[in-house]
C-alpha positions in Angstrom: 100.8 88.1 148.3 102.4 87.1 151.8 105.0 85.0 151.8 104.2 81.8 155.0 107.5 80.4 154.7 108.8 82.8 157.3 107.2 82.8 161.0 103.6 83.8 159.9 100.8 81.8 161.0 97.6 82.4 159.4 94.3 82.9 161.1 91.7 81.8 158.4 87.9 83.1 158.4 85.3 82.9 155.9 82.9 85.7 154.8 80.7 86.9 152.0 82.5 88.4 149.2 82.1 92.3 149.3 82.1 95.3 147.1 85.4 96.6 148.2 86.6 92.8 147.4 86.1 93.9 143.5 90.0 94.7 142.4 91.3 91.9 144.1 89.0 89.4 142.9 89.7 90.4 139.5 93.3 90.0 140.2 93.0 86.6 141.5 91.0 85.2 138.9 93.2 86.7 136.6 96.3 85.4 138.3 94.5 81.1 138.4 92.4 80.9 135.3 93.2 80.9 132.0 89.3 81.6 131.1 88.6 85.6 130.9 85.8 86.5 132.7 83.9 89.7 132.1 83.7 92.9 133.9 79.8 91.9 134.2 80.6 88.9 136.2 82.7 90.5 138.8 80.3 93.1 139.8 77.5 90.2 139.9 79.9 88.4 142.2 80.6 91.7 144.7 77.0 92.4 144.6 74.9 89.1 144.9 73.1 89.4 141.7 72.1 85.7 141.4 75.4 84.6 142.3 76.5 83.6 145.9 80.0 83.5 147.0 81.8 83.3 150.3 85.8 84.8 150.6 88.6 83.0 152.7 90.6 85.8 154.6 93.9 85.7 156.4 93.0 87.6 160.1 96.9 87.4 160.8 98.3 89.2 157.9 99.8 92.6 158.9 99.9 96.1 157.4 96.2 96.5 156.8 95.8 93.4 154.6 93.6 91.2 156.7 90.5 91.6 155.0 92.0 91.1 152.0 90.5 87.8 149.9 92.7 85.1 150.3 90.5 82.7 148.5 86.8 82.5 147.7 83.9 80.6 145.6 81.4 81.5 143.6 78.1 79.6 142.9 74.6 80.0 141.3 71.3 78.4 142.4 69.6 77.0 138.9 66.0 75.2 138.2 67.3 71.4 137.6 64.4 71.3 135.2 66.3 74.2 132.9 69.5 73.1 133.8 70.9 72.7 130.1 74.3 71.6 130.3 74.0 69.1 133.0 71.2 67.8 131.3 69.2 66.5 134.3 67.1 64.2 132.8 69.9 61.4 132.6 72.0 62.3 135.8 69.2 63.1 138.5 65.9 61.2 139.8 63.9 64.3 138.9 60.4 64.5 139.6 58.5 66.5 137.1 55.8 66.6 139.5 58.2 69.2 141.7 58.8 71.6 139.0 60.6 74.0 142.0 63.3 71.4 142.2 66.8 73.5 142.4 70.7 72.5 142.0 73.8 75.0 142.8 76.3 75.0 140.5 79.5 76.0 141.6 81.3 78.9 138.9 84.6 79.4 140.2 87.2 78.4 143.1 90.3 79.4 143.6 93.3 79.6 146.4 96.4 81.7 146.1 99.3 80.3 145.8 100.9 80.6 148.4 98.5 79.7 150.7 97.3 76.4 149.2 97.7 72.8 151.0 96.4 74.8 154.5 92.3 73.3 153.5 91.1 76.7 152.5 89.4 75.3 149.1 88.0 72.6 150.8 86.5 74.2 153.4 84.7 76.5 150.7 83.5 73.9 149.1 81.8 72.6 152.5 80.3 76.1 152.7 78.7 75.8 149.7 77.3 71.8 150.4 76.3 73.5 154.0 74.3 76.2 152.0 72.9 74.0 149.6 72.1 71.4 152.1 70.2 74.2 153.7 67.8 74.9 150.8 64.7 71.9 151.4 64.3 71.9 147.1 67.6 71.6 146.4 69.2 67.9 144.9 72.7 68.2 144.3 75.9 70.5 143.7 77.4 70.4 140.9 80.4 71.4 138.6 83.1 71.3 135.6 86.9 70.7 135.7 88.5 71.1 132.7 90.6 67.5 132.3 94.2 68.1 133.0 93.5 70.2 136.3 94.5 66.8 138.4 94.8 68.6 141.7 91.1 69.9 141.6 90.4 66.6 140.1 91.5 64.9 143.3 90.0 67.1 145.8 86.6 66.7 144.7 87.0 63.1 144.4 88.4 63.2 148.1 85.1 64.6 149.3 82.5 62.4 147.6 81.8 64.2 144.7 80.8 61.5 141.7 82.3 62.2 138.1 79.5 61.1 136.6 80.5 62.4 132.4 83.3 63.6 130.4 82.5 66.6 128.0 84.3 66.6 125.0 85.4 70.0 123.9 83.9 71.9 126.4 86.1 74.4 126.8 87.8 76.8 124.3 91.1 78.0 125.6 93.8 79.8 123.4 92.5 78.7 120.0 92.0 74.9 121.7 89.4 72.8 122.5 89.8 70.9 125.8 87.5 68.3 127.5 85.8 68.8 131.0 85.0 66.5 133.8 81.1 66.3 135.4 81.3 66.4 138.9 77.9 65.7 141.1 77.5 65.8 144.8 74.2 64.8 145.6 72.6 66.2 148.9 68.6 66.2 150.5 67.9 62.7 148.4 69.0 63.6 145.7 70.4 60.5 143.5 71.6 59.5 140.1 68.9 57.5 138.1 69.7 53.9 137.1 73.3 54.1 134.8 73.1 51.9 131.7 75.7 49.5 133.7 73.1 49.1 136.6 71.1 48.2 134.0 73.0 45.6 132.5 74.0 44.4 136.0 70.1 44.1 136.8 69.0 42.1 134.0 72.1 39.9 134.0 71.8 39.2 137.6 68.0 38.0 136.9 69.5 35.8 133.9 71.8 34.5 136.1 69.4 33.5 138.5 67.7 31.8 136.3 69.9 29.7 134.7 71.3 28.5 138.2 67.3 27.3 138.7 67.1 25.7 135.6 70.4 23.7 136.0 69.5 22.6 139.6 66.2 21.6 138.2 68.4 19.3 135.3 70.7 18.4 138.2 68.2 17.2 140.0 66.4 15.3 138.1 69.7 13.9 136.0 69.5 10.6 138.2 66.0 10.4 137.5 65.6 10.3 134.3 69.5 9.5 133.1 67.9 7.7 129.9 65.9 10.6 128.6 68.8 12.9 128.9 72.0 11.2 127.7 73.7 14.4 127.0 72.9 16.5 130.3 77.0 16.8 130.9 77.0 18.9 127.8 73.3 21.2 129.2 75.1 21.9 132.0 78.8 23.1 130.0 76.5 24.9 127.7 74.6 26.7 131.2 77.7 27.5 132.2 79.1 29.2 129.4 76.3 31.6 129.1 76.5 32.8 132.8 80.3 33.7 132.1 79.5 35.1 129.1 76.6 37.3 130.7 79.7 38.3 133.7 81.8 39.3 130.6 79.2 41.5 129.1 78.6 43.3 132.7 82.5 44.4 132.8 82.6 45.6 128.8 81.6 48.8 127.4 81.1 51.2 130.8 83.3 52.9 132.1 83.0 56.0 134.4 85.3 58.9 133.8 
């Protein structure tokens, strides 16, 4: 790989990955993941069977190496109706009445070393919102991160991507089991459905409300009728107490990972 620490300044271009990409692609995978992927994927990658990808190139990088990959991504258009581990149902508004509704899934991104903190994976990622976008039926991109990958971690959080679940033991790695991150990016109105806290914040908010009306309405009438309600300083500590309590209850018990 080129070394940029010297006088080299890279011209970066973006273009679907190609057969002739094949040994390289292997190499870099190799080289940034500590998953094994098999010799099946590859050739679906190179070819386009059911898998889109676009490479990152270096147009600047001498001795016959500019077409070289650089960086690249790989995704997958899936049915959000048979999409099993994201589990639709509870992390998308989807209408079973459009049974054609699609998500892309994102399989792999990677940079090489040595050209990383120049916006390269970032600006693959914006290819595949830009190609997802692109597709009417489409509702979100989405993707895993295994849980101690903080840098990838970061970057999607940095362009609007919601981590909407932690997976425990999702992956296997090296006789281990390792947890993985959910991350959504929601595009063509697409949206998450209501989250148990929204739920909770709802249906407290309407409590709330209420109890404010009912302790104006003892307010109010307190003067009136003083002699009927001797112990209305202890309704309204007892009101009070109960909308707290219902504030508590909103901050306990959800927490997004």
């Amino acid at each position: 790989m080129v070394d940029l620490k010297g006088a080299h300044c890279p011209a970066i271009s973006f273009r679907p990955i190609r057969p002739s990409d094949l040994e390289v692609l292997e190499k870099i995978h190799s080289d940034l993941f500590p998953i094994r992927y098999e010799s099946e994927f590859f050739h679906n990658v190179v070819n386009g069977h059911d898998i889109v990808s676009w490479g990152a190139i270096d147009r600047n990088r001498p001795n016959g190496q500019s077409e070289e990959l650089i960086g690249f991504v790989t995704a997958r258009i899936v049915l959000a109706k048979d999409s099993e581990a994201l589990q639709i149902e509870d992390l998308l508004r989807f209408d079973s009445a459009k049974p054609d509704q699609t998500l892309v899934y994102i399989l792999t991104l990677g940079v090489v070393d040595s050209y990383r903190h120049l916006g390269i994976a970032t600006s693959l990622i914006r290819e595949v919102i830009k190609y997802a976008s692109s597709i009417p039926m489409c509702r979100a991109v989405y993707l895993h991160v295994i849980s101690y990958n903080n840098p990838a971690i970061h970057l999607y959080q940095k362009m609007a991507f919601q981590c909407v679940r932690r997976l425990h033991g999702f992956y296997f790695i090296d006789g281990r089991h390792y947890d993985s991150f959910l991350f959504i990016y929601y595009i063509n109105g697409g949206r998450s459905p209501c989250s148990p806290l929204e739920l909770v914040t709802l249906i407290a908010s309407y409590v709330k409300t209420g109890l404010k009306l009912v302790g104006a309405k003892l307010w109010k009438n307190e003067g009136k009728k003083a002699s009927r309600w001797p112990n209305s300083k202890e309704t309204r500590c007892l009101i009070t107490t109960q909308s707290k309590r219902i504030l508590m209850t909103e901050g306990t018990g959800f927490q997004c990972v």
